[in-house]
N, C-alpha and C positions, 0 to 999 in steps of 0.2 A: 504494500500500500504506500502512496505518496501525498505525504501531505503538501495541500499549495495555496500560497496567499495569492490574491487577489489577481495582483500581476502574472503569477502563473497560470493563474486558471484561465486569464486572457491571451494566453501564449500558445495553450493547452486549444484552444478555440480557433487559433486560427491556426495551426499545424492536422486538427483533425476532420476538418473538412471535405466533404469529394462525395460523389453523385451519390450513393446510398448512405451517406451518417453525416451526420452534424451535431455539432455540440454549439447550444447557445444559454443565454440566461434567461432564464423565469426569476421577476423578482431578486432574492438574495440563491437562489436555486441553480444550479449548472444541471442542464439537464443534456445528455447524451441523448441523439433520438437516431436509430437503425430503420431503413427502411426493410419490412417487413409485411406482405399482405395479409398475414394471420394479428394483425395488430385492430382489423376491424370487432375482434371476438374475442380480444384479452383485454382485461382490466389496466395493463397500461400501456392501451392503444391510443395511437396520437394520429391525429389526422393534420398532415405538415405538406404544402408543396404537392398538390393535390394526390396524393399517396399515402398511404395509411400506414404507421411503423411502429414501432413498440420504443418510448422514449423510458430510460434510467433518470430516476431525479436525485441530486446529489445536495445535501442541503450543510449549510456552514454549520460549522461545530462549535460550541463553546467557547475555544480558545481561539476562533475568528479564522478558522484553516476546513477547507476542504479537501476530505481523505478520499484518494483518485484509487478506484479498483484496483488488483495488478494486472486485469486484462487490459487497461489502457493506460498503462506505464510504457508502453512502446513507443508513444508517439512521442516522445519526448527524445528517442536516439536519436 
């Protein structure tokens, strides 16, 4: 897991970018969104860019840091 202030999580946003996934902000919220057509019939389906996809919502922590999965700790090599 990687924790990231602010400025990382805007770093984090624009390196993960590209025609199926986007990460953008809700709010105080980073939320990762996959496109996925079974996003119409799951609980966190998101209808983004006229496609339906299953969005992760990633919310700030106490100590003011967002803790990034380790399945997207890649984008950061």
């Amino acid at each position: 897991m990687l924790h990231l202030n602010e400025i990382g999580v805007e770093l984090f946003i624009k390196k993960f970018k590209s025609v199926t996934k986007e990460a953008y902000w809700e709010n105080y919220d980073l939320v990762i969104w996959n496109k996925d057509y079974s996003g119409f019939t799951n609980k966190k389906g998101v209808f983004r860019q006229n496609v339906w996809g299953i969005a992760d919502r990633i919310s700030v922590s106490n100590k003011g840091t967002w803790v990034l999965p380790k399945k997207y700790v890649k984008y950061f090599k």
